[in-house]
DSSP file (Angstrom, degrees, kcal/mol; ACC not computed):
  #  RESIDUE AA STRUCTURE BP1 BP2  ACC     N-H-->O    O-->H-N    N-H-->O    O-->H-N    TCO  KAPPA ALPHA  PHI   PSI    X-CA   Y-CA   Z-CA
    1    1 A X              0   0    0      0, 0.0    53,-2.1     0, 0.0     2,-0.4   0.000 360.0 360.0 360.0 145.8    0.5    0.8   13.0
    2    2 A X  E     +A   53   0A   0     51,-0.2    51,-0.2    52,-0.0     2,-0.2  -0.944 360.0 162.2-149.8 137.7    3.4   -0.6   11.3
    3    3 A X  E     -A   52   0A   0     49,-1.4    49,-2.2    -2,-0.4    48,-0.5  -0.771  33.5 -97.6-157.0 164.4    3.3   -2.9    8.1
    4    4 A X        +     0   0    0     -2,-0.2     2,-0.2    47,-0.2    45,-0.1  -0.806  38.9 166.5-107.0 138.4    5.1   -4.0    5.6
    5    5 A X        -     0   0    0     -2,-0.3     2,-0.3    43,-0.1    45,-0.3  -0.658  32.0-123.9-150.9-160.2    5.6   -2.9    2.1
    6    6 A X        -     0   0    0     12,-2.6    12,-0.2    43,-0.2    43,-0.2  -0.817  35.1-113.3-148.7 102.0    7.2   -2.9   -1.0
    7    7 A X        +     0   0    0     41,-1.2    40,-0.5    -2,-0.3    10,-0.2  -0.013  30.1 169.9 -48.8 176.3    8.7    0.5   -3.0
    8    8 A X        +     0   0    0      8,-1.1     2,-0.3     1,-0.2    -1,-0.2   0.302  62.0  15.9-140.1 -58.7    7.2    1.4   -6.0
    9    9 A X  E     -B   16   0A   0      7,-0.8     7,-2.5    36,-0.1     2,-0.5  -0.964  49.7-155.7-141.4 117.5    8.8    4.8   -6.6
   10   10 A X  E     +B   15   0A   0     -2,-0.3     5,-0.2     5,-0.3     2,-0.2  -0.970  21.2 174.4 -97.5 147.6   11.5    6.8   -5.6
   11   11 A X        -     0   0    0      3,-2.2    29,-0.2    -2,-0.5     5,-0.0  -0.292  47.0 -99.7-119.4 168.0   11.5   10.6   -5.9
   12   12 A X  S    S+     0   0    0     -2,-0.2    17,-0.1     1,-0.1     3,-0.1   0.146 125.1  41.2 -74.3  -9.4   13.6   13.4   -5.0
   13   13 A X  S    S-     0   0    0      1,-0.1     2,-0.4    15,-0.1    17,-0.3   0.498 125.1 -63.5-130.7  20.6   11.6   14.0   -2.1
   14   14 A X        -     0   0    0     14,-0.1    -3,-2.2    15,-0.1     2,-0.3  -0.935  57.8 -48.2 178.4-138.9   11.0   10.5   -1.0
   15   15 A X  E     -BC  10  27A   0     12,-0.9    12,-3.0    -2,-0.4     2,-0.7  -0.996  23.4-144.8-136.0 128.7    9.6    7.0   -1.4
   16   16 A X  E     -BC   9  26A   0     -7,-2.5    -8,-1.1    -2,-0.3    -7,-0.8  -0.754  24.2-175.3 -90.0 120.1    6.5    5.5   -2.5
   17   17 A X  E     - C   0  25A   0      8,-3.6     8,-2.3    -2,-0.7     2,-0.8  -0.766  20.4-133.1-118.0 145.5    5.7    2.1   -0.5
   18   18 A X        +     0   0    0     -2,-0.6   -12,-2.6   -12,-0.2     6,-0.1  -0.931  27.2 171.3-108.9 121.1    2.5   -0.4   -1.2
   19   19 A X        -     0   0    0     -2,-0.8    -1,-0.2     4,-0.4   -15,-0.1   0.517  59.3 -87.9-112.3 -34.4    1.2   -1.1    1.7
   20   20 A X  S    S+     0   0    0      3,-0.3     2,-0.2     1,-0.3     4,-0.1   0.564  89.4 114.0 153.9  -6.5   -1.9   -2.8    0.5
   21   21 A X  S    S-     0   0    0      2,-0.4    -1,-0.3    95,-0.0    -2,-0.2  -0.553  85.0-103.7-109.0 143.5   -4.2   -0.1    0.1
   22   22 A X  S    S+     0   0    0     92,-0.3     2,-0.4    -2,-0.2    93,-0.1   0.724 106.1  51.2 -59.9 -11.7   -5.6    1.1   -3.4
   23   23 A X  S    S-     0   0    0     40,-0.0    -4,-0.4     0, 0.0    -2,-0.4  -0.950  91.5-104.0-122.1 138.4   -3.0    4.3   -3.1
   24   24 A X        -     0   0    0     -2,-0.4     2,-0.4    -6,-0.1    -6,-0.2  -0.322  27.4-130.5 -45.7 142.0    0.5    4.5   -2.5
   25   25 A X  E     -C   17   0A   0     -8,-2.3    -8,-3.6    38,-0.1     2,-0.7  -0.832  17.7-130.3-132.0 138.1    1.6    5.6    0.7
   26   26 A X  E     -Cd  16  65A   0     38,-3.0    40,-2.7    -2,-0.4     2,-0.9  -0.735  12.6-168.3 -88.2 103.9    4.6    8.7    0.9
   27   27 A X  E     -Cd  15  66A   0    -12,-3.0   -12,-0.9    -2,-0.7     4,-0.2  -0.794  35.1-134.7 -74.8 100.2    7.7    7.9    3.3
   28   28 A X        -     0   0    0     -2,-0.9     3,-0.2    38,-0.5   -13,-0.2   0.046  16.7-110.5 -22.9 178.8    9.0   11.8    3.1
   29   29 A X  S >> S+     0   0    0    -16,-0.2     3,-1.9     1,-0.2     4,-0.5   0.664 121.6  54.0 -97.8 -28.8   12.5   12.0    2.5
   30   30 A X  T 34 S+     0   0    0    -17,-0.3    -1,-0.2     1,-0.2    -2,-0.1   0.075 108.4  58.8 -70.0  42.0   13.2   13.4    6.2
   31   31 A X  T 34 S+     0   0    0     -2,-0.4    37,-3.8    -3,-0.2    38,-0.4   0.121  83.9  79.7-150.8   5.6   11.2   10.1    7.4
   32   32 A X  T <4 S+     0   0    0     -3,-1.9     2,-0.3    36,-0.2    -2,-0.1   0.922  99.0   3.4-102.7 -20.7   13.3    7.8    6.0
   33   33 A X     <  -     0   0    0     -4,-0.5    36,-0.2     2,-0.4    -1,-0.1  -0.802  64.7-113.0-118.8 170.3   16.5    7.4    8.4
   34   34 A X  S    S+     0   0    0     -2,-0.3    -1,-0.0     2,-0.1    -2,-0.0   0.871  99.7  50.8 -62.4 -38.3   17.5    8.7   11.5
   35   35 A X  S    S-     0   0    0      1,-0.1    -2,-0.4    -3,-0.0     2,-0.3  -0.179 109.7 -60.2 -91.5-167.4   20.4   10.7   10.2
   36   36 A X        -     0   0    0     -4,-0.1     2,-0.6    -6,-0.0    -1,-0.1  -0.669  46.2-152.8 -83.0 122.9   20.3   13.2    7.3
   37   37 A X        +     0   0    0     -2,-0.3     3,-0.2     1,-0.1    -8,-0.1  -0.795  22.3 167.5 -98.8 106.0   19.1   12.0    3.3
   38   38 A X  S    S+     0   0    0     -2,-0.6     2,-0.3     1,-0.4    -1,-0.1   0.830  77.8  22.2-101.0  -8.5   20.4   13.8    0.7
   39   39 A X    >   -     0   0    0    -10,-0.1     3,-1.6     1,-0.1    -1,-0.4  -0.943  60.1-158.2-119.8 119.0   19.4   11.3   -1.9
   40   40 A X  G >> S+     0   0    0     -2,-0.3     4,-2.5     1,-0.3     3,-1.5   0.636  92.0  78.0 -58.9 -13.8   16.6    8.9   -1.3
   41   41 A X  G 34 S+     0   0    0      1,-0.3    -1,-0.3     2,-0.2   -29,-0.0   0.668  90.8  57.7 -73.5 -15.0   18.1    6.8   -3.9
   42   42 A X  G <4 S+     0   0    0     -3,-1.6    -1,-0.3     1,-0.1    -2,-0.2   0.569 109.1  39.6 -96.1   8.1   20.8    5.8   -1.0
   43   43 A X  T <4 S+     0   0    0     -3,-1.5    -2,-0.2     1,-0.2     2,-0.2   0.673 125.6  10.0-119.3 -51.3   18.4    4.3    1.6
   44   44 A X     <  -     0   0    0     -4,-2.5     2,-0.5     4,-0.0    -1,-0.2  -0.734  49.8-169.1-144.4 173.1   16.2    2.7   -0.8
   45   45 A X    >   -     0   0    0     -2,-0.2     3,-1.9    -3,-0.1   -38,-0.1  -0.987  44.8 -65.5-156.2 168.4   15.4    1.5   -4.0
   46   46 A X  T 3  S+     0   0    0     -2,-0.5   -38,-0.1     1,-0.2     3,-0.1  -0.463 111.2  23.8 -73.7 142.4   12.4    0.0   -5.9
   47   47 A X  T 3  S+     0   0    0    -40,-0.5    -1,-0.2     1,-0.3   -39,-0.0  -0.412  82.9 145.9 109.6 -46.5   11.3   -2.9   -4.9
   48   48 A X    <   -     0   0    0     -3,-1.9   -41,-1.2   -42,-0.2     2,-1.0   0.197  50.7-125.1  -1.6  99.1   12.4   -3.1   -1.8
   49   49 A X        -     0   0    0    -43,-0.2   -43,-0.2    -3,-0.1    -1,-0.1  -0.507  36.0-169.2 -93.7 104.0   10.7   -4.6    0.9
   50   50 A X        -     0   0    0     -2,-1.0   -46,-0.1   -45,-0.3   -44,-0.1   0.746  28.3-144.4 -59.7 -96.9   10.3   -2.0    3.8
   51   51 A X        +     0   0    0    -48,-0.5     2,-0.2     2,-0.0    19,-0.2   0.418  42.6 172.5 -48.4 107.2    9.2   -2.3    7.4
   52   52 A X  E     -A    3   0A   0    -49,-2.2   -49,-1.4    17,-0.1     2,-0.4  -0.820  25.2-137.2-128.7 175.8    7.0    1.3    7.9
   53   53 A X  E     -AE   2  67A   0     14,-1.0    14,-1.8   -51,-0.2     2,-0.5  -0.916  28.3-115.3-131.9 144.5    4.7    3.1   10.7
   54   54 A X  E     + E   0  66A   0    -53,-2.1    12,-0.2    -2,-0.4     3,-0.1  -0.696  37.6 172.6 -78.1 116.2    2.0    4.6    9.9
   55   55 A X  E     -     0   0A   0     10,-1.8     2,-0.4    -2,-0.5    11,-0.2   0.567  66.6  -0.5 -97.0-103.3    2.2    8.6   10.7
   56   56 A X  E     -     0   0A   0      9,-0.1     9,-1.2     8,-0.1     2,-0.6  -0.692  48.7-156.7-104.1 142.5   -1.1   10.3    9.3
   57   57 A X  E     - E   0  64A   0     -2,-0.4     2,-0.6     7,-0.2     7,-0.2  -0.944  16.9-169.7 -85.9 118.7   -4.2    8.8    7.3
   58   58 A X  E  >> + E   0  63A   0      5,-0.8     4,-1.3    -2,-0.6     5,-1.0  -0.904   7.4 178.0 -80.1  91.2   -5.7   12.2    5.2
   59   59 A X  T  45S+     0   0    0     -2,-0.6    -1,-0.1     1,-0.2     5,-0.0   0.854  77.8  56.6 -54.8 -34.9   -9.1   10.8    3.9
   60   60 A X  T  45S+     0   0    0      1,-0.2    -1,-0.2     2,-0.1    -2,-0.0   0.916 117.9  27.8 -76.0 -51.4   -9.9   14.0    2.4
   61   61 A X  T  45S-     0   0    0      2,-0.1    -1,-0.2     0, 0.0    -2,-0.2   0.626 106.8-124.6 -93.5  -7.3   -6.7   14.4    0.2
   62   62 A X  T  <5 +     0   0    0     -4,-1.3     2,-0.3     1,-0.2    -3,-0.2   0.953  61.4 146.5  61.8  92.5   -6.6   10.3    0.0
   63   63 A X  E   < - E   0  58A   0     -5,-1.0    -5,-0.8   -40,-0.1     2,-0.3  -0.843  39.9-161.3-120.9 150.9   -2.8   10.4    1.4
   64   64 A X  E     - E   0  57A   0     -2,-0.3   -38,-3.0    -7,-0.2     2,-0.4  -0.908  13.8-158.5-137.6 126.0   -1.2    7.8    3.6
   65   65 A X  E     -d   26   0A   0     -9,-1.2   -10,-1.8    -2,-0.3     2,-0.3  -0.958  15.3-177.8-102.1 116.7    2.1    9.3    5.5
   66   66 A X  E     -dE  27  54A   0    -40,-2.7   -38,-0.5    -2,-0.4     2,-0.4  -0.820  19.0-141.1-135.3 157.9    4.2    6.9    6.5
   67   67 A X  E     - E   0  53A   0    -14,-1.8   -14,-1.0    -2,-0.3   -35,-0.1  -0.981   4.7-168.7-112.2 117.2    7.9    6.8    8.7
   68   68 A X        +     0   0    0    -37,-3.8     2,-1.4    -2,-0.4   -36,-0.2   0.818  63.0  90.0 -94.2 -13.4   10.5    4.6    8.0
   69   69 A X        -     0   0    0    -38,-0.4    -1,-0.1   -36,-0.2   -36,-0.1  -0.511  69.2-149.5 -76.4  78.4   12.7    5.1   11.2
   70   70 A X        -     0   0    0     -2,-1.4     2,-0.2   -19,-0.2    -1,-0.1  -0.046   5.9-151.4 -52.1 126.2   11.5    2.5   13.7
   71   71 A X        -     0   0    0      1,-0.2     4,-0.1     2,-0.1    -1,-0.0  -0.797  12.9-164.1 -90.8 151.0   11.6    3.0   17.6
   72   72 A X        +     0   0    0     -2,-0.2    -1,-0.2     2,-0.1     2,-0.0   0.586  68.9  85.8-109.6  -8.7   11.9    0.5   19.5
   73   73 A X  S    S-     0   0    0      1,-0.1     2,-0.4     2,-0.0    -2,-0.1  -0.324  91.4-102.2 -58.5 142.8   10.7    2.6   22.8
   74   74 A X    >   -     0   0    0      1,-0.1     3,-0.8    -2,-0.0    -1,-0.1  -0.759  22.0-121.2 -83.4 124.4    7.0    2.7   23.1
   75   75 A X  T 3  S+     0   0    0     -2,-0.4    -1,-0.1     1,-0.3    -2,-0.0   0.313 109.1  66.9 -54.6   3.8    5.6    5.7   22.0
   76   76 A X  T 3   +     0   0    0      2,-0.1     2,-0.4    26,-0.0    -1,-0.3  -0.212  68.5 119.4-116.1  21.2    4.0    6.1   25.6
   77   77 A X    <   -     0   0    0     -3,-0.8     2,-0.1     0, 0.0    -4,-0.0  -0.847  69.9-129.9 -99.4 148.2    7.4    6.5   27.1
   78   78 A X        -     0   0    0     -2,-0.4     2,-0.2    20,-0.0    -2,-0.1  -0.614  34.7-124.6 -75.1 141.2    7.6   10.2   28.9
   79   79 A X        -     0   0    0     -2,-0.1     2,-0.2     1,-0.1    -1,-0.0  -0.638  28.1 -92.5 -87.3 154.9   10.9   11.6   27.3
   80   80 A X        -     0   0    0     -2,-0.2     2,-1.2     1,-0.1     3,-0.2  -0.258  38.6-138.8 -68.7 117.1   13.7   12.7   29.7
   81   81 A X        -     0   0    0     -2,-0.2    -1,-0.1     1,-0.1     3,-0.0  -0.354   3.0-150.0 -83.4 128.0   13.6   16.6   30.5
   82   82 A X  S    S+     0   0    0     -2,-1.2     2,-0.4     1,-0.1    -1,-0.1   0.788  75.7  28.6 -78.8  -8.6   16.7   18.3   30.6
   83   83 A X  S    S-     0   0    0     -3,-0.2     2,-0.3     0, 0.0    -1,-0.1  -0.991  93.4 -88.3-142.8 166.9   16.0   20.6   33.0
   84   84 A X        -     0   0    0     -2,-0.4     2,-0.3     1,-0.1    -2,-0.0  -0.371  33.5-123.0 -33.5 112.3   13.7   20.8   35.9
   85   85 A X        +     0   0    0     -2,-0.3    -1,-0.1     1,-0.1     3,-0.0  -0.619  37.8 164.6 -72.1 127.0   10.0   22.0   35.7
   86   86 A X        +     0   0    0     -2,-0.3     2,-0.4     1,-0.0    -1,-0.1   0.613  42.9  79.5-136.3 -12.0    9.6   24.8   38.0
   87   87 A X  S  > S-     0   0    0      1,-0.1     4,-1.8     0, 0.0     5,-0.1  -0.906  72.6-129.2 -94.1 145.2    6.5   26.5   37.0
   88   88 A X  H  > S+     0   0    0     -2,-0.4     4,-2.1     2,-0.3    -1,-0.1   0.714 110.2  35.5  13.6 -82.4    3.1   25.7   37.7
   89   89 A X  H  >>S+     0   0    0      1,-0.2     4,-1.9     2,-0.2     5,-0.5   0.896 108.5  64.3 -63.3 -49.0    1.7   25.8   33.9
   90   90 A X  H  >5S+     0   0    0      2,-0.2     4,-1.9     1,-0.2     3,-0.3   0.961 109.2  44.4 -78.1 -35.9    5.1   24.3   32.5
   91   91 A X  H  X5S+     0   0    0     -4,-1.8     4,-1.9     1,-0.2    -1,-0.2   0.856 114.2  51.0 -65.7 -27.9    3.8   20.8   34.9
   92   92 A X  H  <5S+     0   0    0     -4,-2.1     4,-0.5     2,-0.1    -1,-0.2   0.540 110.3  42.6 -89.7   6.6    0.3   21.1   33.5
   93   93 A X  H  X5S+     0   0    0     -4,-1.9     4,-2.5    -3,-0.3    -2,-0.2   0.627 116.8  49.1 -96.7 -33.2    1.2   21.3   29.8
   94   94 A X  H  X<S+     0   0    0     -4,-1.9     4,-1.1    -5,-0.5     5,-0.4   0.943 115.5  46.0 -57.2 -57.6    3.9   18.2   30.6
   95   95 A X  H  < S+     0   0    0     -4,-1.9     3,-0.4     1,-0.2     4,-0.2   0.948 118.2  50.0 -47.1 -35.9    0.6   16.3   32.6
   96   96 A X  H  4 S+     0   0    0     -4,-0.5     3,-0.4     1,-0.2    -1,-0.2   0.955 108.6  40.7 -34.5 -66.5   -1.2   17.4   29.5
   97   97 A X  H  < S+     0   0    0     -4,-2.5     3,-0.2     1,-0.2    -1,-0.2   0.329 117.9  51.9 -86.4  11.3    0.9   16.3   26.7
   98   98 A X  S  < S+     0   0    0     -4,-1.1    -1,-0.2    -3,-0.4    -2,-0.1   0.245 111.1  54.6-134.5 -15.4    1.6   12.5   28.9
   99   99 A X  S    S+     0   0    0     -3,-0.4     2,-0.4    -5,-0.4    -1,-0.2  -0.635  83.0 114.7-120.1  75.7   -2.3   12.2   29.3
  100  100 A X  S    S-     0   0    0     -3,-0.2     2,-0.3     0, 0.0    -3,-0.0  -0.895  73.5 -95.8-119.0 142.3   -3.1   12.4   25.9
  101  101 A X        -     0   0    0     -2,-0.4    -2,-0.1     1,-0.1     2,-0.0  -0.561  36.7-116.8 -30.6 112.7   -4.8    9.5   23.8
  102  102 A X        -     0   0    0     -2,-0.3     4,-0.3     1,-0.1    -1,-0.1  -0.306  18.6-139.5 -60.6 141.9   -2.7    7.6   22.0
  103  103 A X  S  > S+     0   0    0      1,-0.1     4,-2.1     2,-0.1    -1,-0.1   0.354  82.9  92.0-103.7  15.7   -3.5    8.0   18.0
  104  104 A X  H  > S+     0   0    0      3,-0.2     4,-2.6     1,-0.2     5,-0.3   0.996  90.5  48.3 -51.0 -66.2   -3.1    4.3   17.0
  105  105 A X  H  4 S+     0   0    0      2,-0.2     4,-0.4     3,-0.2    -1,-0.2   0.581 117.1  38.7 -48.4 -27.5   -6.8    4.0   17.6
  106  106 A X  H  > S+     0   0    0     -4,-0.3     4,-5.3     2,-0.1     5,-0.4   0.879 120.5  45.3 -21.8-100.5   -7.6    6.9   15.7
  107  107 A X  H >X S+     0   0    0     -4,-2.1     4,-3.6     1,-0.2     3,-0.6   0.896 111.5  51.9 -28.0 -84.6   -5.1    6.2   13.0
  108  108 A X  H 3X S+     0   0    0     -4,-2.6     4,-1.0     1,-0.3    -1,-0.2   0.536 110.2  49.7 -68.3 -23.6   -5.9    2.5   12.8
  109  109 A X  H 3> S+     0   0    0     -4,-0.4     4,-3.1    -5,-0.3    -1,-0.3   0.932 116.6  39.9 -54.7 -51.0   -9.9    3.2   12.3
  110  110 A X  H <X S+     0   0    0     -4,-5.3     4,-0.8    -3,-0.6     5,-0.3   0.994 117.7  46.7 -62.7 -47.4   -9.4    5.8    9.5
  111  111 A X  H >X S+     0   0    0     -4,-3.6     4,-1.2    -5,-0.4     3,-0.9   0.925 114.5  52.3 -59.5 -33.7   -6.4    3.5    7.9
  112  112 A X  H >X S+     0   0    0     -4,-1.0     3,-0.9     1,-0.3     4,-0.6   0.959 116.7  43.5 -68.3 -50.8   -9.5    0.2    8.5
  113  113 A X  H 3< S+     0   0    0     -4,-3.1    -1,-0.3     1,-0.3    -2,-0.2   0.437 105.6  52.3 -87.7  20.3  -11.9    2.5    6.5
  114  114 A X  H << S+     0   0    0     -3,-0.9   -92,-0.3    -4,-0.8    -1,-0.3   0.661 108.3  59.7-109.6 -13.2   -9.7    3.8    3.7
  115  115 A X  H <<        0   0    0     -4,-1.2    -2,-0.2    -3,-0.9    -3,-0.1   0.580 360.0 360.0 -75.4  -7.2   -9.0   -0.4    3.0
  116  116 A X     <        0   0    0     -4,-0.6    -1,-0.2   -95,-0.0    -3,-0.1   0.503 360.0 360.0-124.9 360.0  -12.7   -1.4    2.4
């Protein structure tokens, strides 16, 4: 899911964005660019207005984990192997991991029931 927000806080090990939701939602600091952060204070700053993805909901711990480094590839594209698959097992763990469920639907229930 990917929504729009607004910092709040930045930390030494990230960013806090309001997404809309009664808690603040964590971009880590490895989540906020492609490349390597050694300050979050150089990517972002409060106030900001973000474009984030939603990575994991934890109802338990009431967390929202969020990514700031957008793809524009659909997460349901098979990535390129660099080498051949030549065993047996190594094609059924690829067939595996390429038939999996997508976790928007997941995701986007828990995220629906942590807003009401």
């Amino acid at each position: 899911m990917i929504l729009e927000g607004v910092v709040t806080n930045v930390t030494n090990f990230g960013a806090f964005v309001d997404i809309g939701v009664h808690q603040d939602a964590l971009v880590h600091i490895s989540q906020l660019a492609d490349k390597f952060v050694k300050d979050p204070r150089d990517v972002v700053k409060a106030g900001d207005v973000v474009k984030v993805k939603v990575v994991e909901v934890d109802l338990k711990r009431n967390r929202i984990a969020l990514t700031m480094p957008l793809n524009d590839k659909p997460e349901s594209a098979p990535r390129p192997m660099k080498e051949a698959i030549t065993t047996k097992r190594q094609r059924q763990k690829v067939t595996q991991t390429n038939n999996a469920a997508p976790e928007n639907n997941a995701m986007a229930a828990a995220f629906a029931r942590l807003k009401s």
